[in-house]
C-alpha positions in Angstrom: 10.1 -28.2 42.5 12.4 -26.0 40.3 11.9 -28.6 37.2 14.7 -27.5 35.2 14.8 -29.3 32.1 17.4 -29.0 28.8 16.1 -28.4 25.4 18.2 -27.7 22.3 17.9 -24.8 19.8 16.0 -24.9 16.8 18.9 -25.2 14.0 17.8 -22.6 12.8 18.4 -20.5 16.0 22.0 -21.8 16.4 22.5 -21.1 12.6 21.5 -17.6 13.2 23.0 -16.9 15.7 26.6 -18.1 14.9 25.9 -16.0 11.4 24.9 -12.6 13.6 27.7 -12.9 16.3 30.2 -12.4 12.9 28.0 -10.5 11.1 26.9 -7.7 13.2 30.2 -7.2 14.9 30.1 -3.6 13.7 27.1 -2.4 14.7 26.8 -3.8 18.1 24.9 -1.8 19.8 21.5 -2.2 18.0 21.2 -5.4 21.0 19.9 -2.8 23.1 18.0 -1.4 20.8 16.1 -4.5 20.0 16.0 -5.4 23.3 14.3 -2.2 24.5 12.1 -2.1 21.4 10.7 -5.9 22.4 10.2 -4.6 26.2 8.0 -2.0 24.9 5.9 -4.0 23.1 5.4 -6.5 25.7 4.0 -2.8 27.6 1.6 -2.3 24.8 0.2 -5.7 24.7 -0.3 -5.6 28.5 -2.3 -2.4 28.3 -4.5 -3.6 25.3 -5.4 -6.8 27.2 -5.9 -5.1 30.1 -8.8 -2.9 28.4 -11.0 -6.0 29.1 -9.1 -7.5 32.4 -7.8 -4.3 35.0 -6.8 -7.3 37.0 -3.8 -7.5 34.6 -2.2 -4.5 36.2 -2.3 -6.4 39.0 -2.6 -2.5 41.3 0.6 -1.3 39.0 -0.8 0.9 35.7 2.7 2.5 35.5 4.6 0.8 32.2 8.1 1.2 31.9 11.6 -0.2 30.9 14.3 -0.5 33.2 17.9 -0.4 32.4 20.7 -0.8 35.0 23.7 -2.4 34.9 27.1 -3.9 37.6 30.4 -2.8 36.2 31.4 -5.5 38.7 30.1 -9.0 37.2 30.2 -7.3 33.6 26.4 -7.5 33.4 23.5 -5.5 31.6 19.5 -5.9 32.5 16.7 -4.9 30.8 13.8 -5.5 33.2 9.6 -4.3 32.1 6.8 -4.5 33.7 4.8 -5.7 30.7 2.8 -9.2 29.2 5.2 -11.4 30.8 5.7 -14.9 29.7 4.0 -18.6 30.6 6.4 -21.8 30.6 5.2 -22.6 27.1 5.4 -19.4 25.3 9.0 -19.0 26.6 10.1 -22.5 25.5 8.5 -21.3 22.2 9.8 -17.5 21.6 13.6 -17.7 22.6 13.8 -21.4 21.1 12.5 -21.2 17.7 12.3 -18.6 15.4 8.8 -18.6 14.2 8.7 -17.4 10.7 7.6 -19.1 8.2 9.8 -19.6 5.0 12.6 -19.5 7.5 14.3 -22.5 5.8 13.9 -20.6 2.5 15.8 -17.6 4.1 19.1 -19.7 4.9 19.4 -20.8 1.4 19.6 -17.4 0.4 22.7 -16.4 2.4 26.1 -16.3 0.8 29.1 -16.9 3.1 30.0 -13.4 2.2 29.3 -11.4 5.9 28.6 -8.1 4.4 25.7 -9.3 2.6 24.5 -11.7 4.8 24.3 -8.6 7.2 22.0 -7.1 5.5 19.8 -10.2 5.3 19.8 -10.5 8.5 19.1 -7.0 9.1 15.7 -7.4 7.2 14.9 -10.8 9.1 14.8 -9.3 12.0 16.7 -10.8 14.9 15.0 -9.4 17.9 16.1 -11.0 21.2 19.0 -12.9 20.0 20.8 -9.9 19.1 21.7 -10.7 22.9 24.5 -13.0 22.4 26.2 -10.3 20.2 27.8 -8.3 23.1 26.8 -11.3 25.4 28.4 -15.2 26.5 25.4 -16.1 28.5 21.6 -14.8 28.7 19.5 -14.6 31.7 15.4 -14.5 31.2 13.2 -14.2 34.1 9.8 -13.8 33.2 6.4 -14.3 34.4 2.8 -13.4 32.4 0.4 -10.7 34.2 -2.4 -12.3 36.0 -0.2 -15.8 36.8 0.5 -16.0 40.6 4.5 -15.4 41.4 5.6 -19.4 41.9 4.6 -19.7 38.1 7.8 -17.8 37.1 9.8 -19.1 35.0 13.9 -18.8 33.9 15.7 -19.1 30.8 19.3 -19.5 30.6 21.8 -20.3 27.5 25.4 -19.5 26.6 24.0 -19.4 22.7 25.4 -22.1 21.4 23.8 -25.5 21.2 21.1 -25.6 24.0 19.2 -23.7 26.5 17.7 -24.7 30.1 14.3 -23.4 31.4 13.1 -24.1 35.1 10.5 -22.6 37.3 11.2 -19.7 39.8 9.0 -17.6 41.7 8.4 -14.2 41.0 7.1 -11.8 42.2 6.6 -8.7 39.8 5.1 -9.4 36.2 7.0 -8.8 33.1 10.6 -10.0 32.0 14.0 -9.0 33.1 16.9 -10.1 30.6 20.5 -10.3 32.3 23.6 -10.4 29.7 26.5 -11.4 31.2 28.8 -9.9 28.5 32.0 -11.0 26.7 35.2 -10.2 28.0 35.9 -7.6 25.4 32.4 -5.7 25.3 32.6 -4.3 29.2 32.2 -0.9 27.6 28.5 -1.5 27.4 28.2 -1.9 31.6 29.2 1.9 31.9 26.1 3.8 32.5 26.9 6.6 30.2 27.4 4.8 27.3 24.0 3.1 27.6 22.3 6.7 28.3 23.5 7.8 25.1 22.4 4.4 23.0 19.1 4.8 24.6 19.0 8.6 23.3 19.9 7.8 19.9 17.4 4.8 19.5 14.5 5.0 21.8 13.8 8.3 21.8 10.7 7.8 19.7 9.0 4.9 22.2 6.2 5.3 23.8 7.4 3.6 27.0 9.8 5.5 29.5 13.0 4.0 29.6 14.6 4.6 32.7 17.7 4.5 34.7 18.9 4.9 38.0 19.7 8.2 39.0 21.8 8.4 42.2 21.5 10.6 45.3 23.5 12.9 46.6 25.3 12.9 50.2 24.0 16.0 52.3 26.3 18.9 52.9 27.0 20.2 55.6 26.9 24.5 55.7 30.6 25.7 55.7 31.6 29.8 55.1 32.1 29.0 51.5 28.8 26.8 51.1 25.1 26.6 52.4 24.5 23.3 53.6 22.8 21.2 50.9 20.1 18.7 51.9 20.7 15.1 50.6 18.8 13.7 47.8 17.3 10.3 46.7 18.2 8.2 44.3 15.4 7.8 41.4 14.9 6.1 38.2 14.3 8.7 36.1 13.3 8.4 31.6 16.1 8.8 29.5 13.1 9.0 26.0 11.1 11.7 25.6 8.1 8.4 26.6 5.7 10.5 23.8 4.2 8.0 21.0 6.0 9.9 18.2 3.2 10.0 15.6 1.2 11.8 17.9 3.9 14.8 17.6 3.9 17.5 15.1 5.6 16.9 12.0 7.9 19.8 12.7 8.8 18.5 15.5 10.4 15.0 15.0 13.4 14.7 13.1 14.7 13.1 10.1 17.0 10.4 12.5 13.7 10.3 14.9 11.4 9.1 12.2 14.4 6.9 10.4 15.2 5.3 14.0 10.8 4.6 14.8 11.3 2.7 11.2 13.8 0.6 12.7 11.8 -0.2 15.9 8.5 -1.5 13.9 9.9 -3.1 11.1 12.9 -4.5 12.4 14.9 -3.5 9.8 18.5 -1.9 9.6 18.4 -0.4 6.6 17.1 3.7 7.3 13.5 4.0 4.7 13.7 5.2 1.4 10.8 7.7 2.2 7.7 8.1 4.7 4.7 10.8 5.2 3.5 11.7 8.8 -0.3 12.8 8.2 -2.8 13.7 10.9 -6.7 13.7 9.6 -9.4 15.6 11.2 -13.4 15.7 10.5 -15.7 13.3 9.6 -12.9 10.6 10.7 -9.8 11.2 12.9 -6.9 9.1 12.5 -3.3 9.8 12.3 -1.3 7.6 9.9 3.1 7.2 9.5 3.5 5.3 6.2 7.3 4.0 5.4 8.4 2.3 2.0 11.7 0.3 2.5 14.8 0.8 0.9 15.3 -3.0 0.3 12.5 -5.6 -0.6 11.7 -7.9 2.6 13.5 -11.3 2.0 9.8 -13.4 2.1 8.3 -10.7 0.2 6.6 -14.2 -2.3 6.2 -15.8 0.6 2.0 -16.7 0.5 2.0 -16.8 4.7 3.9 -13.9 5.1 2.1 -11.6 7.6 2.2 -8.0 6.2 0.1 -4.9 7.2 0.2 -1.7 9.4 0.3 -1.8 13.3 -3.2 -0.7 14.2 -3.4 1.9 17.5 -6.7 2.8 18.5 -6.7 6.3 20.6 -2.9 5.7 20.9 -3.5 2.1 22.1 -1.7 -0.7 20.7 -4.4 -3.5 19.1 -2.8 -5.4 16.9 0.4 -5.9 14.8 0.1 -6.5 10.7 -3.5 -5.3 10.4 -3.6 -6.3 6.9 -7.3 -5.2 5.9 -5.8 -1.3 5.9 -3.3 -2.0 3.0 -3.7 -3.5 -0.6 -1.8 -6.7 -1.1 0.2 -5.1 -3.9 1.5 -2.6 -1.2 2.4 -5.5 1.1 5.5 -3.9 1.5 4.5 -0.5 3.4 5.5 -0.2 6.7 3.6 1.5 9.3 1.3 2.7 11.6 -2.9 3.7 11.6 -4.0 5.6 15.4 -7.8 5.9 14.9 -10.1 7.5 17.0 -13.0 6.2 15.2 -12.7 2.7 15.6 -13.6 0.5 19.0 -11.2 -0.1 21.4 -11.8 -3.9 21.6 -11.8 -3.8 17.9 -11.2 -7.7 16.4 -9.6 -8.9 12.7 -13.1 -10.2 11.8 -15.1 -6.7 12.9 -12.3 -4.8 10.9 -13.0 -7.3 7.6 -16.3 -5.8 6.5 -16.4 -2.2 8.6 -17.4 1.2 7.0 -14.3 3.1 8.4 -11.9 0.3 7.7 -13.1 0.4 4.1 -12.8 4.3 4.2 -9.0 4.8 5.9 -7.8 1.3 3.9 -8.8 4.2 1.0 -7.0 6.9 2.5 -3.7 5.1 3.1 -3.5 3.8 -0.4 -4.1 7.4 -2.1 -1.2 8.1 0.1 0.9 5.7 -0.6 0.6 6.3 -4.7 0.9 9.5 -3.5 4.2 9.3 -2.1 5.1 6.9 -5.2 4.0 9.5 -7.4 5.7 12.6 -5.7 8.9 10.8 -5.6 8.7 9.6 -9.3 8.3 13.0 -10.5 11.0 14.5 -8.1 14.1 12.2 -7.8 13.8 9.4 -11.0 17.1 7.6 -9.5 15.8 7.2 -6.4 12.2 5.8 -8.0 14.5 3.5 -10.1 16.0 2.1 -7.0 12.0 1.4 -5.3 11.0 0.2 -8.9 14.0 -2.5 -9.1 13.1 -3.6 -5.5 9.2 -3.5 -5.5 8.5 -3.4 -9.0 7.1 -6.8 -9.7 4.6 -6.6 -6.1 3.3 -3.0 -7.6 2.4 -4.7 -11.1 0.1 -6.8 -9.1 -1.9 -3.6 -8.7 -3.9 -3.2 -12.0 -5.9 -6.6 -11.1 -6.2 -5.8 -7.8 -7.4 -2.4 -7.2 -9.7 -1.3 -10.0 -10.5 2.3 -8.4 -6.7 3.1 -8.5 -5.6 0.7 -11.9 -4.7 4.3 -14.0 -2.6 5.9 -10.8 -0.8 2.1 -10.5 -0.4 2.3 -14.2 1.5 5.5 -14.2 3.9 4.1 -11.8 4.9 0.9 -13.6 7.9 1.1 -15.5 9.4 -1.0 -18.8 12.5 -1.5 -20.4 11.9 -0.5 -24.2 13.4 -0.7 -27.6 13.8 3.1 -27.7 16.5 2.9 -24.8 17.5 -0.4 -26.1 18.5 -1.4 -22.4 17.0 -4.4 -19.9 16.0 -1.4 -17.7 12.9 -1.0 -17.0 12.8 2.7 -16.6 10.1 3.9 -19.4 6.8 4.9 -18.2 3.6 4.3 -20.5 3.4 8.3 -20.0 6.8 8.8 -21.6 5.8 6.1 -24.1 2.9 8.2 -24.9 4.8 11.2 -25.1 7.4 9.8 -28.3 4.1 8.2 -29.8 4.4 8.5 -33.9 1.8 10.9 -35.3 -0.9 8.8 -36.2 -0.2 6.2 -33.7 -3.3 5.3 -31.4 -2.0 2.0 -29.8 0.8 1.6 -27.4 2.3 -1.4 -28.6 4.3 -4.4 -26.6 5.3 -8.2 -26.9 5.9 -10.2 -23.2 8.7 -12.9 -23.7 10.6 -15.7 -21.7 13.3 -13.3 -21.2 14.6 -9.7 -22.4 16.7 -11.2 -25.4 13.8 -13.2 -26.7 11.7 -9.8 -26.8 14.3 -7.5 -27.8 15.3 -9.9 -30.9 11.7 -11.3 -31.7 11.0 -11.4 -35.3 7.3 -9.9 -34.2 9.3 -5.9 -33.8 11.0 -6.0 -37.3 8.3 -3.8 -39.3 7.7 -2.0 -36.0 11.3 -1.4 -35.8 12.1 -0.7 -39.5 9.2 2.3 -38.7 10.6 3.6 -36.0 8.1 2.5 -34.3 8.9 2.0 -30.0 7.8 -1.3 -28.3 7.6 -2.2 -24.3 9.7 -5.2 -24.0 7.8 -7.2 -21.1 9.7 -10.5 -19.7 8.7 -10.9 -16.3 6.1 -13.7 -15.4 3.8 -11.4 -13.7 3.8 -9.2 -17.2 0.9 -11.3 -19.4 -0.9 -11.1 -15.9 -0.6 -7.7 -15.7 -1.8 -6.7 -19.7 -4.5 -9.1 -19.4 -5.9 -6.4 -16.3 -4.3 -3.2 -17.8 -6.0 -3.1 -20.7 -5.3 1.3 -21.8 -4.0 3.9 -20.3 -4.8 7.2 -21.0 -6.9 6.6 -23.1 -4.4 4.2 -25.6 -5.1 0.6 -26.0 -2.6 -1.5 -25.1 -1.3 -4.5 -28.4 0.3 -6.8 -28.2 2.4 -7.2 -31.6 2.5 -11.0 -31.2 -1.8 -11.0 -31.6 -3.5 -11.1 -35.5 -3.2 -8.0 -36.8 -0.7 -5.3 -35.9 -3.4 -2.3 -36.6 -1.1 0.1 -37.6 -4.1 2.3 -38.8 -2.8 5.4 -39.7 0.8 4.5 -39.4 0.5 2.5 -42.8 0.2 4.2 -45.8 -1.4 4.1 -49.0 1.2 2.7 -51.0 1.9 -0.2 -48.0 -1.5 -1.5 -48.2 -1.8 -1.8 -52.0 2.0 -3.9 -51.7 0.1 -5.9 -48.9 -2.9 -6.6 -50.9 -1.0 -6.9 -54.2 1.5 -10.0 -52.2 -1.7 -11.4 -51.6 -2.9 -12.0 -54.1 0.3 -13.1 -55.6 0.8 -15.4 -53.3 -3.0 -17.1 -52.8 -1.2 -20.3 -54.1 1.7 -20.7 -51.8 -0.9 -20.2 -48.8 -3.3 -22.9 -50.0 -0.2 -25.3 -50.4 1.3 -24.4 -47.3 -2.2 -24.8 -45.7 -2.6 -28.2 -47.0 0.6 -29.7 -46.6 0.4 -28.5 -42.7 -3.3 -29.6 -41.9 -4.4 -29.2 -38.9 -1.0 -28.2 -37.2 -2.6 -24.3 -38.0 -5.8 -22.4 -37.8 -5.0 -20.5 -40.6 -2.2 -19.6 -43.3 -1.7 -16.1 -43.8 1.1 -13.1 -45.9 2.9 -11.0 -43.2 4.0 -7.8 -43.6 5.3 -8.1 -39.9 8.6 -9.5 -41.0 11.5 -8.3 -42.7 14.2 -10.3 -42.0 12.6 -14.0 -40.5 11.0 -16.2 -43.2 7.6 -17.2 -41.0 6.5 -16.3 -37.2 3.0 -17.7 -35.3 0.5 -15.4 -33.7 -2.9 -16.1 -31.3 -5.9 -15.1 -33.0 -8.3 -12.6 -31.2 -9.7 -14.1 -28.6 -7.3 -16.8 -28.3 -4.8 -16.8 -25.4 -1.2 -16.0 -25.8 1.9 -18.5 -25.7 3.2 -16.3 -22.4 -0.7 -16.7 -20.8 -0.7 -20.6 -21.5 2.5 -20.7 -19.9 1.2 -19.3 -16.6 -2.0 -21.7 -16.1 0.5 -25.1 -16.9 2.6 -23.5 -14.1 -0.6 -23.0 -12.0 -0.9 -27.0 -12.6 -4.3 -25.8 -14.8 -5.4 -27.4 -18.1 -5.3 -25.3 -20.8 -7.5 -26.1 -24.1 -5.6 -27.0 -27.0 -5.3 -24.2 -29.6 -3.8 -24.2 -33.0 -1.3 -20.8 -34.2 -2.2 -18.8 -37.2 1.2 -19.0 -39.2 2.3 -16.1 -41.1 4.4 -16.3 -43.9 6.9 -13.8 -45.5 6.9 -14.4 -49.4 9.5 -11.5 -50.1 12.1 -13.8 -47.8 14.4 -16.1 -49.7 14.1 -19.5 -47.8 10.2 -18.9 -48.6 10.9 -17.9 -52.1 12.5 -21.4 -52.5 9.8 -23.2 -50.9 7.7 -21.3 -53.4 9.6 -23.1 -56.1 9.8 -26.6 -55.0 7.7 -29.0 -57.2 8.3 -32.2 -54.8 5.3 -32.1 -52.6 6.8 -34.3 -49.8 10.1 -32.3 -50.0 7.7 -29.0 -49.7 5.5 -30.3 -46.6 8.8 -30.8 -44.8 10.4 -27.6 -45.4 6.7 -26.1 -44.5 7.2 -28.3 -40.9 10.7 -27.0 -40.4 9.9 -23.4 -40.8 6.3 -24.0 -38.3 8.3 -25.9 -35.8 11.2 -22.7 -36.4 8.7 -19.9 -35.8 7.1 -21.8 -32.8 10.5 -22.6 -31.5 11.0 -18.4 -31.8 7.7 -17.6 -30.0 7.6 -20.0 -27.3 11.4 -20.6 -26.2 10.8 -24.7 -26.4 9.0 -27.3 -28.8 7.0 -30.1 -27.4 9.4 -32.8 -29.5 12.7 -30.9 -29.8 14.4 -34.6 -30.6 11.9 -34.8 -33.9 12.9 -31.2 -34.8 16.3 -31.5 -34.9 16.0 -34.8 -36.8 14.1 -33.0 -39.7 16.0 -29.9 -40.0 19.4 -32.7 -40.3 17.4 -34.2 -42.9 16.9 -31.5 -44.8 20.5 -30.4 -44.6 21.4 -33.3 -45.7 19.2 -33.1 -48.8 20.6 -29.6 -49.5 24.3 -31.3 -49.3 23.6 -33.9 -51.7 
């Protein structure tokens, strides 16, 4: 019974696919590459279960990819001899697309094709890249160690539906048959696949092969010896050699760019890589890529992210997380290591000595790399920073052995550049550092306006005094982890007491102290006509040009931090601002001067609920704001 039955795409398959037939259009031959990439893998997973069941081989050990093609009926195949597929898994794998946040990834496309390309490109489309050359797709499969009447075939013309029905097979593995389009017949010439093949697959493990023809015999004539005929034979187009077992010197720059391409999935070349082989007290070999561009899920919580772990050159697993920090989710790449078991499980590698040690390795690498290309080609680190900066500040928390490397990789926009950029490293801030200064000084904000132009920098600025300008969520996070750096405390200008130590002179603190004391009187009213809507009343010297601003006391956490935990859905403890007045400005000169006490508690409300307004972005009762400050205008009118 061939039980063919009908079942429709996944929208988001027919979505995709629709996008990638337009989309793609100029790169068309990557279908093949894809294709072959997917039949090799299918080879590795065969041999790694076969480790624990020979049976699989079924008396066939010899993996390979198969490419032929019939210039007649316009068709391509790609035919392995690996995993193979059930019923199930097939209705699952070429029906769905099973990412998760793929809903999440639609949204973000554009209409406009050139970018969506590139979307795609770092979705990774695998199989359906099919339908690009192709009008209708042929899959038969059937899994190793299944008997050949459980075979199944899939069929669709990629637009709304598919059909699937059982077949008998003989051999294990999957061949794919593309019936192509009219207009792409070039890609049934034989030559023309040869040299696709050469370009992209070089670098796989797997021979891909294709039929070689024979030759007639020739029979001996005065001009020629006879020549005896030959057989045709399916001969490897690749080199078949896993490519990180090579020496470095002997794999080039396209090689190593075009293996990035088959195990990420991306089609955007790396922004750099390192190739190192260990020998000693543990072997392993390890080929380390950073992207160019960011991984559209990179938030995503159930994104799977991690190296493809070999063991003695034998596929195990794919996204072996537990060798790779989560702040490097993004690395790319492969571990080979001869140390580990062959039969090797997630669970054994979660709490095993060499994991521990090469998960150490692989990270000094990485930073490594960060650091070497940070120091050599700043443009080029500008371009990682902008795409991976926010993942990398994740580090300081994360990995306390490595927090002062991480640190010296993060980057900040600053008011000595007095650009958003964030291209100023604590070591350059260090470096312009006033004599006399001991703290590295910075204020995190809702946005880079609302740090650039916070009343909390004008002392800081009338000194010359440079500030990091932090105004990304993950930034009060970060400082709460990253605590010095070389030695320099990190301060945050918005907290008690600037400590300008040696930076303020003499003459500043005998003003300071002399305002003070002058202005013991204003404080106490201002105190009392607020209550308990402040800790404290205190002089500033912070300000110059704003009449009043609110600070966190020591110990006390900041607006930015209280911000966070609400947005966690966490309750935070109610806390009450230290508010700082400015004597020397002239709306607090006036207050000074008012003899109406209910007139001088409102003006003391307006410029609390001003300052907070400043510091936080947002009031709790904007509508009761607005209707004092019209009152007071009002007044002022009369």
């Amino acid at each position: 019974m061939s039980q063919q039955e009908t079942h429709g795409f996944q929208t988001e398959v027919k979505q995709l696919l629709n996008l990638m037939i337009h989309s793609l259009y100029s790169n068309k031959e990557i279908f093949l590459r894809e294709l072959v990439s997917n039949a090799a893998d299918a080879a590795d997973k065969l041999r790694y279960e076969a480790l624990t069941n020979d049976a699989l081989y079924e008396g066939d050990g010899e993996l390979r990819v198969r490419i032929s093609t019939d210039k007649e009926k316009g068709t391509v195949t790609i035919e392995d001899n690996g995993i193979g597929m059930t019923r199930d898994s097939v209705i699952e794998h070429l029906g769905t697309i099973a990412k998760s946040g793929t809903a999440d990834f639609f949204k973000n496309l554009s209409g406009d094709e050139s970018k969506d390309s590139q979307l795609i490109g770092q979705f990774g489309v695998g199989f359906y890249s099919s339908f690009i050359v192709a009008d209708k797709v042929t899959v038969r499969t059937r899994a190793a160690g299944h008997s050949g009447e459980e075979g199944v075939q899939w069929e669709s013309a990629g637009e709304g539906d598919f059909t699937v029905e059982n077949i008998v097979k003989e051999n294990r593995g999957t061949e794919i048959v593309l019936h192509l389009r009219e207009e792409e017949k070039e890609f049934a010439d034989d030559f023309r696949l040869r040299s696709i093949i050469t370009k992209y697959s070089d670098h796989i493990s797997v021979p891909v092969e294709m039929f070689e023809p024979g030759t007639p015999a020739v029979e001996a004539t005065e001009e020629q010896e006879a020549v005896e005929a030959t057989e045709g034979e399916w001969k490897a187009m690749n080199k078949a050699t896993a490519l990180w077992t090579r020496n470095k010197s002997d794999v080039s720059k396209e090689e190593y760019e075009e293996f990035y391409k088959h195990i990420s999935h991306d089609f955007t070349d790396p922004l750099i890589w390192s190739h190192n082989r260990v020998e000693g007290k543990q072997e392993y070999t390890s080929l380390l890529y950073v992207p160019s561009k960011a991984p559209w899920d990179m938030w995503n919580r159930d994104r799977k992210h991690g190296l493809k772990l070999f063991v003695q050159r034998v596929f195990v697993m794919d996204d072996a997380e537990q060798f790779m920090p989560s702040y490097l989710r993004f690395v790319q790449g492969l571990i080979d290591s001869n140390d580990l078991p062959l039969n090797v499980s997630r669970e054994i590698l979660q709490d095993n000595k060499i994991t521990t040690a090469l998960r150490t390795a692989v990270t000094k690498r990485v930073l490594g790399m960060l650091e070497k290309l940070a120091k050599n080609d700043a443009e080029k680190y500008q371009s990682f920073w902008a795409e991976f900066g926010q993942v990398l500040k994740e580090g300081p928390a994360e990995d306390f052995a490595n927090k002062e490397r991480v640190a010296g990789l993060l980057r900040f926009a600053s008011t000595h550049t007095g650009e958003a950029t964030a291209n100023v490293s604590l070591a350059d801030y260090i470096e312009r550092m006033k004599e006399g200064q001991s703290k590295i000084y910075y204020i995190v904000a809702d946005s880079h306006e609302a740090a650039a132009n916070s009343p909390h920098l004008e002392l800081l600025r009338k000194k010359g005094i440079e500030v990091l300008l932090m105004s990304e969520r993950i930034d009060e996070w970060l400082i709460n982890h990253l605590t010095e750096f070389d030695g320099k405390q990190l301060h945050s200008v918005t907290r008690g007491d600037l400590e300008l130590g040696d930076l303020e002179d003499a003459s500043e603190k005998e003003a300071q102290e002399k305002l003070e004391t002058e202005s013991e009187g204003l404080v106490k009213r201002v105190k009392d006509a607020l209550g308990d809507k402040v800790s404290e009343v205190k002089v500033t010297t912070r300000l110059t040009d704003t009449p009043a601003c609110v600070v966190a006391g020591e110990g006390e956490m900041s607006t930015q931090m209280i911000k966070l935990m609400e947005a966690a859905g966490q309750s935070v403890p109610e806390s009450k601002p230290r508010f700082e007045i400015n004597p020397e400005h002239p709306l607090v000169a006036r207050l000074n001067d008012e003899q109406d006490e209910e007139l001088f508690a409102k003006w003391s409300d307006l410029l609390l609920q001003q300052a907070q307004l400043s510091e936080k972005g947002s009031l709790a009762d904007p509508s009761a704001f607005i209707k004092l400050m019209n009152q007071m205008l009002l007044a002022q009118l009369k």
